[in-house]
Structures are given as structure tokens and as C-alpha cells.
N, CA, C and O atoms as a MOPAC input file, in Angstrom:
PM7 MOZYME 1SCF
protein

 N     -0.47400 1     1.30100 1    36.10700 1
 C     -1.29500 1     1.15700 1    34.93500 1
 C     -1.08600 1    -0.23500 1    34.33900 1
 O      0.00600 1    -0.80400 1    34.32300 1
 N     -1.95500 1    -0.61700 1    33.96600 1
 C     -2.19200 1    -2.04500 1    33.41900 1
 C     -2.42900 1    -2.10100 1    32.12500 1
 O     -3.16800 1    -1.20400 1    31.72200 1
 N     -1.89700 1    -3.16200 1    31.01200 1
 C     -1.89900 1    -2.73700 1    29.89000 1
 C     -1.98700 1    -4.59900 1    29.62700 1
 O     -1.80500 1    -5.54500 1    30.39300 1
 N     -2.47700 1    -4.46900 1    27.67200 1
 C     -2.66300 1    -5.64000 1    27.05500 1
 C     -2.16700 1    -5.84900 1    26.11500 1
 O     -2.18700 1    -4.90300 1    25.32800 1
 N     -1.51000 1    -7.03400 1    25.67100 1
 C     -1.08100 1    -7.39900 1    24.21700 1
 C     -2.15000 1    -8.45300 1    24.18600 1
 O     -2.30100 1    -9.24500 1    25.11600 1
 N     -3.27400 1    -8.44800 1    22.53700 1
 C     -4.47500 1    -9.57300 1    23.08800 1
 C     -4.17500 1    -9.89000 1    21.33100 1
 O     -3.96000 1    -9.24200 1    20.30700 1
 N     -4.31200 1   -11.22600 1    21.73600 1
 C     -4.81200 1   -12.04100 1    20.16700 1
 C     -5.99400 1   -11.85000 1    19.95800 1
 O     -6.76800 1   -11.59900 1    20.88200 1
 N     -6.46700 1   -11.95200 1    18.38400 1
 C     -7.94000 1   -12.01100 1    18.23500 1
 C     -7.86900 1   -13.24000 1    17.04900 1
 O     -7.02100 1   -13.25000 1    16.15700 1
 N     -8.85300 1   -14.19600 1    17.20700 1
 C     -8.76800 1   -15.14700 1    15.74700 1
 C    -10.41400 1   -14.91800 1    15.30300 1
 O    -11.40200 1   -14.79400 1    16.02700 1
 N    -10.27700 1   -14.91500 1    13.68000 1
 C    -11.56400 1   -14.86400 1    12.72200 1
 C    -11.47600 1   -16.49300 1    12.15600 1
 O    -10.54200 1   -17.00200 1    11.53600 1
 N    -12.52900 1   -17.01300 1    12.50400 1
 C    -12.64800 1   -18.58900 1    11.70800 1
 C    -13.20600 1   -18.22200 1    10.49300 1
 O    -13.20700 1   -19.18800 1     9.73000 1
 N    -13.75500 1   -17.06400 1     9.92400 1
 C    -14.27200 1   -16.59200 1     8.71200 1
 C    -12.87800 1   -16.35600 1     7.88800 1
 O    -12.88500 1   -16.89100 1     6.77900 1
 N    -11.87800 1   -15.76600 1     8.17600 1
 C    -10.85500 1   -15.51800 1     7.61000 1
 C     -9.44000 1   -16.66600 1     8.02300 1
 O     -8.37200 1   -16.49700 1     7.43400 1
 N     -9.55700 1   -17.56400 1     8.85400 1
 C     -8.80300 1   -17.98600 1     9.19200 1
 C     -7.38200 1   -17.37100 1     9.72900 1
 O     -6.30900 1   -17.59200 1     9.16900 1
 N     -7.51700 1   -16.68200 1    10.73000 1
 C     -6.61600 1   -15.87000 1    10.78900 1
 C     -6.44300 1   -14.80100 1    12.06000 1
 O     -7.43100 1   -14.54900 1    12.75000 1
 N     -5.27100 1   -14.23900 1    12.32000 1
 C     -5.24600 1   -13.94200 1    13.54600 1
 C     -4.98900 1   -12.46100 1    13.33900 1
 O     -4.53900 1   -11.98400 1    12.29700 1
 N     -5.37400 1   -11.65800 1    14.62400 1
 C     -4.93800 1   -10.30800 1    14.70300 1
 C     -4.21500 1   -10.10500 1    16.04900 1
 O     -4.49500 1   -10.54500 1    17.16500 1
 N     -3.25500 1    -9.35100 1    15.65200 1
 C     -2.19600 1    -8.85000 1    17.23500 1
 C     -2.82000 1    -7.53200 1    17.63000 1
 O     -3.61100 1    -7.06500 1    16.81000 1
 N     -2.68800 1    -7.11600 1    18.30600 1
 C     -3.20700 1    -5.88300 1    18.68000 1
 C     -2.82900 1    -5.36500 1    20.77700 1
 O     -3.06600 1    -6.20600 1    21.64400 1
 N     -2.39900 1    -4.28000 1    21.06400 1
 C     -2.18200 1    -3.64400 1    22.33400 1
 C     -2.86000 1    -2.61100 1    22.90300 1
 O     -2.95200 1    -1.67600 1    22.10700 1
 N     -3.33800 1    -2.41100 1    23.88100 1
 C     -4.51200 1    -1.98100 1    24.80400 1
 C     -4.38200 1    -1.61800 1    26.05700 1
 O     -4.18000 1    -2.53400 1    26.85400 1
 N     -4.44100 1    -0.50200 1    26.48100 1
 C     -4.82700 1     0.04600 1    27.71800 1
 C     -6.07300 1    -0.05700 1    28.47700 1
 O     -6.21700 1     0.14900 1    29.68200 1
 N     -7.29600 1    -0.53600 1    27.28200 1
 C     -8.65200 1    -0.67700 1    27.38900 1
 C     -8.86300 1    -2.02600 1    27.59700 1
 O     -8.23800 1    -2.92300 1    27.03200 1
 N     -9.76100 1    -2.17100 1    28.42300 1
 C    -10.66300 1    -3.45300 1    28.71800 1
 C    -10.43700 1    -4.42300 1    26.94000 1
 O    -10.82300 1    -3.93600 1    25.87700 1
 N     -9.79100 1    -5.71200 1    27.05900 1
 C    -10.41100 1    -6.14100 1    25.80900 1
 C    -11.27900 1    -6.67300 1    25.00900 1
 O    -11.08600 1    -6.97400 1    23.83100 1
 N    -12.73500 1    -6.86700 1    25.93300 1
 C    -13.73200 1    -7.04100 1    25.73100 1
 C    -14.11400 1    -5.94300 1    24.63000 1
 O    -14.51100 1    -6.10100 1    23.47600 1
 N    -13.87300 1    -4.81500 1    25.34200 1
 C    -14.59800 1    -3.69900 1    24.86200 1
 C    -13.69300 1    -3.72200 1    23.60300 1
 O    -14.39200 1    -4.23300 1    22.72800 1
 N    -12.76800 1    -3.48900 1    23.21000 1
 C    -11.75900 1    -3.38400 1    22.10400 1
 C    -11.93300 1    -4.42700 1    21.22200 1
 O    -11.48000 1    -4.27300 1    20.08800 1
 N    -12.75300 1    -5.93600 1    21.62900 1
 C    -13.12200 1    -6.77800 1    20.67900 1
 C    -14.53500 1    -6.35700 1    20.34900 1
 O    -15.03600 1    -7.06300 1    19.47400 1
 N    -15.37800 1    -5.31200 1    20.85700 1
 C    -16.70000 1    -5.18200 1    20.30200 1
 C    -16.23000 1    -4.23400 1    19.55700 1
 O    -17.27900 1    -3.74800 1    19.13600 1
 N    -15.41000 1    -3.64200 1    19.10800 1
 C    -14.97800 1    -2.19700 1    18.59300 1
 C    -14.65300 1    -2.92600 1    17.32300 1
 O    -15.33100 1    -2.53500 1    16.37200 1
 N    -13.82700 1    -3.84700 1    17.06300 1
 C    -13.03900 1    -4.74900 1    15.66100 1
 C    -14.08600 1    -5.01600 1    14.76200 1
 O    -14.30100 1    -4.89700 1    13.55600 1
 N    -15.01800 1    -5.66800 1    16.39300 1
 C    -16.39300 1    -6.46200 1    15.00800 1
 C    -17.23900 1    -5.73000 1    14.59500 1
 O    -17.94600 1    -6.06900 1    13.64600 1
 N    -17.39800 1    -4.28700 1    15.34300 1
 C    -18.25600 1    -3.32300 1    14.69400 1
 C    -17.72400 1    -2.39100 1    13.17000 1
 O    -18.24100 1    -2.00200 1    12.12300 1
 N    -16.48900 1    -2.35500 1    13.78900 1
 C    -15.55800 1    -1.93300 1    12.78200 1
 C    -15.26200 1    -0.60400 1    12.93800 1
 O    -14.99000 1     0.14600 1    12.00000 1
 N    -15.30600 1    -0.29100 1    14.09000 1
 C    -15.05100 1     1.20800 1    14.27100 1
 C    -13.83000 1     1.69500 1    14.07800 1
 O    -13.54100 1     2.86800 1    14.31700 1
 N    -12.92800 1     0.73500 1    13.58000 1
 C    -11.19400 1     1.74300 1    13.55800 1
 C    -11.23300 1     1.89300 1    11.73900 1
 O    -10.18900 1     2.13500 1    11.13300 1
 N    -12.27700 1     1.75300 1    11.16600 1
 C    -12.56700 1     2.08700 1    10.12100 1
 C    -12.57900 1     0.98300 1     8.70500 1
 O    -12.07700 1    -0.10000 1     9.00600 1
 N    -13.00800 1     1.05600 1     7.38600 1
 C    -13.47200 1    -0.19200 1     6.58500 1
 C    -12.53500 1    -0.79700 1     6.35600 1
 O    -12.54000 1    -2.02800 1     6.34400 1
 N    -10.91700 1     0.32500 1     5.98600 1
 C     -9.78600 1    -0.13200 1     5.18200 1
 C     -9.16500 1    -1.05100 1     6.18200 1
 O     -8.35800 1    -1.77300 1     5.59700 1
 N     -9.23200 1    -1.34900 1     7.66600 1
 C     -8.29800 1    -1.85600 1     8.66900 1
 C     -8.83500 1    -3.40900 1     8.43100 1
 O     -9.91800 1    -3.86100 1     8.06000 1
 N     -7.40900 1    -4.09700 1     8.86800 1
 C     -7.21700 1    -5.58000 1     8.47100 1
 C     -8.64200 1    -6.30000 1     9.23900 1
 O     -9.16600 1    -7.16000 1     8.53100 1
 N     -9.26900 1    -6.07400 1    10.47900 1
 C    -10.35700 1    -6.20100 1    11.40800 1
 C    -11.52500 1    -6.26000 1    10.85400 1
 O    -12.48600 1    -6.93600 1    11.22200 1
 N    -11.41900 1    -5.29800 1     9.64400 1
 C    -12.47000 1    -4.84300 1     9.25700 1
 C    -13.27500 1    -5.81000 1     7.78300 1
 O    -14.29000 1    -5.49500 1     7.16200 1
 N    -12.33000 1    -7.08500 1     7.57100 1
 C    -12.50700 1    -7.97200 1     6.72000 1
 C    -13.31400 1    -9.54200 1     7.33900 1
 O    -13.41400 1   -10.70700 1     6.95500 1
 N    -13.77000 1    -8.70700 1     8.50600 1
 C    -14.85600 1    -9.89200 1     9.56600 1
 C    -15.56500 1    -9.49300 1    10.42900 1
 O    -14.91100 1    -8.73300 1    11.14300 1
 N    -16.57600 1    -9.59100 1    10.76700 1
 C    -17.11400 1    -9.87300 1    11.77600 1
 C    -17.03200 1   -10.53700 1    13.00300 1
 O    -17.49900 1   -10.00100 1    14.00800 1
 N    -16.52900 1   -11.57100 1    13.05000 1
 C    -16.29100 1   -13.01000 1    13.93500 1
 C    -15.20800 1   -13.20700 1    15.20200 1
 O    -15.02000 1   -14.17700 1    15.93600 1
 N    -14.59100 1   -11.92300 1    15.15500 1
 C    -13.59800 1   -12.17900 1    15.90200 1
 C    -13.71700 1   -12.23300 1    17.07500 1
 O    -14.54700 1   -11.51900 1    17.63700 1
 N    -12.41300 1   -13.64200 1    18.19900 1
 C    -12.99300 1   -13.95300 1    19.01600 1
 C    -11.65900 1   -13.78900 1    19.50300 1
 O    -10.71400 1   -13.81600 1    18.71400 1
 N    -11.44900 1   -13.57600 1    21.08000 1
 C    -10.39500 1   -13.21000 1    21.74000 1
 C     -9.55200 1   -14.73100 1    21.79400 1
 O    -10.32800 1   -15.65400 1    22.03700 1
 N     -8.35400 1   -15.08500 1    21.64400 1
 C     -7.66400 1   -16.30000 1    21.45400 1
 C     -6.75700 1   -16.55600 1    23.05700 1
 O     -6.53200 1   -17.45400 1    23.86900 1
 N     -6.48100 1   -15.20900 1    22.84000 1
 C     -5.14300 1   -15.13800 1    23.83300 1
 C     -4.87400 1   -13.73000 1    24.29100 1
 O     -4.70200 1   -12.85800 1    23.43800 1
 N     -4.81300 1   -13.37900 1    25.86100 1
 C     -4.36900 1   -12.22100 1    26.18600 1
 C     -3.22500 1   -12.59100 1    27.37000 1
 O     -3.08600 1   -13.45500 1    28.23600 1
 N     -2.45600 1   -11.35500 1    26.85300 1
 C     -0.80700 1   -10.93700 1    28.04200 1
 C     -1.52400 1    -9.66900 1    28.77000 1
 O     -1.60400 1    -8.58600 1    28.19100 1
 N     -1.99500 1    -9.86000 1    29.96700 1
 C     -1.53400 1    -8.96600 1    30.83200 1
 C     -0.09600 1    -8.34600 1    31.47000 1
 O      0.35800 1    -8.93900 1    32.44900 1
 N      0.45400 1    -7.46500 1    31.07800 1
 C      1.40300 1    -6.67200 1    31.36400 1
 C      1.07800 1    -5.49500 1    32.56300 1
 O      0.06600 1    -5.30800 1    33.23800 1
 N      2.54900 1    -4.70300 1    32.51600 1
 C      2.46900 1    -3.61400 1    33.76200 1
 C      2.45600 1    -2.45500 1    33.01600 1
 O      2.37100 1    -1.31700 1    33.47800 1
 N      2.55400 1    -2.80500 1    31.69500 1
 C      2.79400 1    -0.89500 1    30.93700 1
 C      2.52700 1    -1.27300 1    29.55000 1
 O      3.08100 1    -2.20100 1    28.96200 1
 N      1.73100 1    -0.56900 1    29.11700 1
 C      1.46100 1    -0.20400 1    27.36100 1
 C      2.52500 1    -0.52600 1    26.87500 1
 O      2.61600 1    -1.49500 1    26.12100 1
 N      3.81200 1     0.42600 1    27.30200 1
 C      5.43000 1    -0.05500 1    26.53700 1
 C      5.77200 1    -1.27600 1    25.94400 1
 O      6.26700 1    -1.55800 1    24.85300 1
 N      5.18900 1    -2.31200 1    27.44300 1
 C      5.67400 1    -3.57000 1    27.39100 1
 C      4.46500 1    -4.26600 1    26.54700 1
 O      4.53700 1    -5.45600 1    26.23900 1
 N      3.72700 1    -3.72900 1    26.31200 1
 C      1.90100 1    -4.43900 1    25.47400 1
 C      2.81600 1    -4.34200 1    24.60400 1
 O      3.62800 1    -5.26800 1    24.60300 1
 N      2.98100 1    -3.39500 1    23.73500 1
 C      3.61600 1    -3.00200 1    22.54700 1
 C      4.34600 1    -3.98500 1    22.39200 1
 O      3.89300 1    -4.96200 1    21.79500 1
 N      5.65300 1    -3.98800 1    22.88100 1
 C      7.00100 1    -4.63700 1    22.75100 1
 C      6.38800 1    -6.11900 1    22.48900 1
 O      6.99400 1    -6.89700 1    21.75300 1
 N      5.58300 1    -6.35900 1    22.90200 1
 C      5.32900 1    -7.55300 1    22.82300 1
 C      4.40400 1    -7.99900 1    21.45100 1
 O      4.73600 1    -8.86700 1    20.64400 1
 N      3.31800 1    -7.28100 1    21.40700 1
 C      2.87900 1    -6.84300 1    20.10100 1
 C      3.36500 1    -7.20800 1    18.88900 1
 O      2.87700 1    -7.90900 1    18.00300 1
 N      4.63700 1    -6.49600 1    18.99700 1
 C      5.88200 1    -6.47200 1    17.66300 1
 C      6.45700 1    -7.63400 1    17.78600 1
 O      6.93100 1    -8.13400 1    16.76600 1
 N      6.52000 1    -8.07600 1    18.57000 1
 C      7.63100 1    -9.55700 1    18.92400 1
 C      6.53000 1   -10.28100 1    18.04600 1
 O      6.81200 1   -10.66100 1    16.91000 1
 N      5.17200 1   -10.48000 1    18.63000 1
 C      4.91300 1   -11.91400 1    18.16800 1
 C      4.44700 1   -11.86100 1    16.28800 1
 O      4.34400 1   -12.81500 1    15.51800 1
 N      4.18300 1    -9.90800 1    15.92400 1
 C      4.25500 1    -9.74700 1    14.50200 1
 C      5.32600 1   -10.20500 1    13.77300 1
 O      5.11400 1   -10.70500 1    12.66900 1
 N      6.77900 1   -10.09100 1    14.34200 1
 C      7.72700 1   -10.37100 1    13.62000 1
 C      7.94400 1   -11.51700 1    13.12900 1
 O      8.66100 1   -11.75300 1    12.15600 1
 N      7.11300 1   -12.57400 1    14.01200 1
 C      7.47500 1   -13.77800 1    14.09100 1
 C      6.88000 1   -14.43600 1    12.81000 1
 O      7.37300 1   -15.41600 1    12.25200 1
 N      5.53100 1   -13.63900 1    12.33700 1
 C      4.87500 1   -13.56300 1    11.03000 1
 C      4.68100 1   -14.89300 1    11.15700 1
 O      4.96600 1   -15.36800 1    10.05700 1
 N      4.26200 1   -15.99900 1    12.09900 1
 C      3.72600 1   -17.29900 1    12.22100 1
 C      2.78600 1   -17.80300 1    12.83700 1
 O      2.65100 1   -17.62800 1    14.04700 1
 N      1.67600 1   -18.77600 1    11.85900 1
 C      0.37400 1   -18.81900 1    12.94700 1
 C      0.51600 1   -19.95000 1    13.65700 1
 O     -0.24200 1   -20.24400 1    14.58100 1
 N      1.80600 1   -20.89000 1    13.15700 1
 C      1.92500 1   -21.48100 1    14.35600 1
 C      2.85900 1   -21.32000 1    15.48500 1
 O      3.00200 1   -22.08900 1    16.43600 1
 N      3.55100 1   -20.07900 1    15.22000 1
 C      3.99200 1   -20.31400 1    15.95900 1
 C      2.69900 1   -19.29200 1    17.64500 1
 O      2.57900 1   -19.63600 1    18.82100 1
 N      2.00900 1   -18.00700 1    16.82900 1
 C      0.66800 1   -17.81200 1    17.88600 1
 C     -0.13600 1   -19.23200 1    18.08300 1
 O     -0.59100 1   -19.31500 1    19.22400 1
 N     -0.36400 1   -20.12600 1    17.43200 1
 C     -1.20300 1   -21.24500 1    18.00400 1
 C     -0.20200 1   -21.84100 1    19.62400 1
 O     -0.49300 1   -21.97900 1    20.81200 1
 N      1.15900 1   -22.06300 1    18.69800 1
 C      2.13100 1   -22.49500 1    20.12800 1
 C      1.95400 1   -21.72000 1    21.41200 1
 O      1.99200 1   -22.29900 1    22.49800 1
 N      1.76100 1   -20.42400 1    21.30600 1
 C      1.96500 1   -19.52300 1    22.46900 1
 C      0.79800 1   -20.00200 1    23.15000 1
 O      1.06700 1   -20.30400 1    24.31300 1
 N     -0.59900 1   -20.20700 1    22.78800 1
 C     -1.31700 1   -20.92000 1    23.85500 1
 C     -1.51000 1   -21.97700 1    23.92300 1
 O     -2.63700 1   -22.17500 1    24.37700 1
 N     -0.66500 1   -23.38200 1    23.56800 1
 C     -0.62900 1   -24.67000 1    23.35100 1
 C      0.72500 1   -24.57200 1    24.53100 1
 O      0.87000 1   -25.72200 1    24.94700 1
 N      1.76800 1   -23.62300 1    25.22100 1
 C      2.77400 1   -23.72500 1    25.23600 1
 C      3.16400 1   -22.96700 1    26.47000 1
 O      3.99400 1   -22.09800 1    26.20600 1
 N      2.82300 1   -23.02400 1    27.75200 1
 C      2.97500 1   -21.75900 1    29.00000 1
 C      4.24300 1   -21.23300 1    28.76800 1
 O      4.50900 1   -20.03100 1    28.76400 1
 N      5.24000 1   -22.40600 1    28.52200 1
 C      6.77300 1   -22.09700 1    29.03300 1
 C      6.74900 1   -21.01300 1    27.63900 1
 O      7.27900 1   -19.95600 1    27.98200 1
 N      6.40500 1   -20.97800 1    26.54000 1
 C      6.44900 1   -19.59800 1    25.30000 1
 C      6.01600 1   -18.43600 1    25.90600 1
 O      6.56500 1   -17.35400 1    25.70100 1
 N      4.74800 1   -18.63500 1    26.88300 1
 C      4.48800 1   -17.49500 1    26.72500 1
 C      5.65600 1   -17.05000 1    27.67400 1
 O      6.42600 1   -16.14900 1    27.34100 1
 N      5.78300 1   -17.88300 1    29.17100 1
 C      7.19800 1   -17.04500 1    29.64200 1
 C      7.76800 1   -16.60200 1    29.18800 1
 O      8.05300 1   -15.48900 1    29.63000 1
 N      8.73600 1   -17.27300 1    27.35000 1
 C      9.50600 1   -16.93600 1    27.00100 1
 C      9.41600 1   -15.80600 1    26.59600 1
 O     10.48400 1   -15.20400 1    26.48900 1
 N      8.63900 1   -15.35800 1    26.36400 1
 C      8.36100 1   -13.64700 1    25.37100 1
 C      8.00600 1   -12.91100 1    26.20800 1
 O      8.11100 1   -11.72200 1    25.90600 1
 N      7.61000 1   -13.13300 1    27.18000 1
 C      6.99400 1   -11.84400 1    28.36300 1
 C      8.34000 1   -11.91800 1    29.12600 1
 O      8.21000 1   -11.21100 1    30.12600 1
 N      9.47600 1   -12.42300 1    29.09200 1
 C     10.27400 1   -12.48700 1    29.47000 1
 C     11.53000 1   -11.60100 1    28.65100 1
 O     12.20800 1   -10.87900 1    29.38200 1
 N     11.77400 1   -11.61600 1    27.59000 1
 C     12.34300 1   -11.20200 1    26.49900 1
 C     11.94600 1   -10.27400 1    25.82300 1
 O     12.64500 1    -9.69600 1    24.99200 1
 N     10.44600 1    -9.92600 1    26.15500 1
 C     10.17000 1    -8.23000 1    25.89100 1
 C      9.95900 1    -7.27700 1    27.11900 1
 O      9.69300 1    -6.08100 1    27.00800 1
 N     10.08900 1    -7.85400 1    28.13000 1
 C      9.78200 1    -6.87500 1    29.58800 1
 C     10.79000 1    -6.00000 1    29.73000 1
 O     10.52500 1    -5.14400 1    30.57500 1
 N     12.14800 1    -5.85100 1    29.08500 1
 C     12.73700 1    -4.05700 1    29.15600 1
 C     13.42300 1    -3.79500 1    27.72300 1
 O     13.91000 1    -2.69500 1    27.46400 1

């Protein structure tokens, strides 16, 4: 099974969303901008969102784990670094894989 940890950025909000997926993330980015996970969700304060950055992983577990890693980090530069930066992303797909 194949799984996703995917960035999403809103230039309307300036701003990024983390989010993990078992699903295609195409489809999971038409879902944000429609707003189907409902009005109150952070997604749901745009329209615009555009896929920035995706981790293909081997397991949801590891989507997750990774997920939380780059929330904790609570920095947009330091998500701008992760795709300005290959050797980052090693570093974290490396450091959340068990």
C-alpha cells in the first residue's frame, strides 16, 4: 500500500496546509477546494489551493509520522526549505520511516 504526506499552499491566504493520504492527491486537492471536509476546517478558508509538495511513502503510518514532523516544526520556512532542499527532504523521510 502506498501512502502520502502532501503540502498544499493558498496564495489567497498565504499559507500552507499539511495533510496525509491513502488517496490519489489530486483527488484530495479537489475535495479542500470544494470544501467537502466541511466550512469550520482550516481548507475551508480558500479556494486556491495548489499542491506544493508531495512524499510518497510505503504506509499511511509513515504519511502520518511525517505529517506531524513537518507540523511540529510550525515553520513556513522551514516547508519552503523542504522543496528548495532534496538533502531535507532525505532528512525527514529518513527520521520518520520507523
Amino acid at each position: 500500500m502506498t501512502a502520502s504526506c502532501y503540502i498544499l499552499y493558498s496564495k489567497s491566504l498565504d499559507g500552507f496546509y499539511v495533510g496525509a493520504t491513502q488517496d490519489d492527491v489530486a483527488k484530495r486537492l479537489e475535495k479542500h477546494n470544494i470544501h467537502s471536509y466541511g466550512k469550520h476546517r482550516y481548507t475551508a478558508k480558500a479556494n486556491d489551493w495548489e499542491v506544493f509538495l508531495v512524499f510518497e511513502v510505503n504506509n499511511f503510518a509513515h504519511a502520518v509520522r511525517l505529517e506531524c514532523k513537518i507540523k511540529s516544526m510550525k515553520s513556513k520556512v522551514y516547508i519552503q526549505n523542504l522543496k528548495k532542499y532534496p538533502e531535507l527532504r532525505n532528512k525527514i523521510l529518513n527520521e520518520t520511516s520507523t
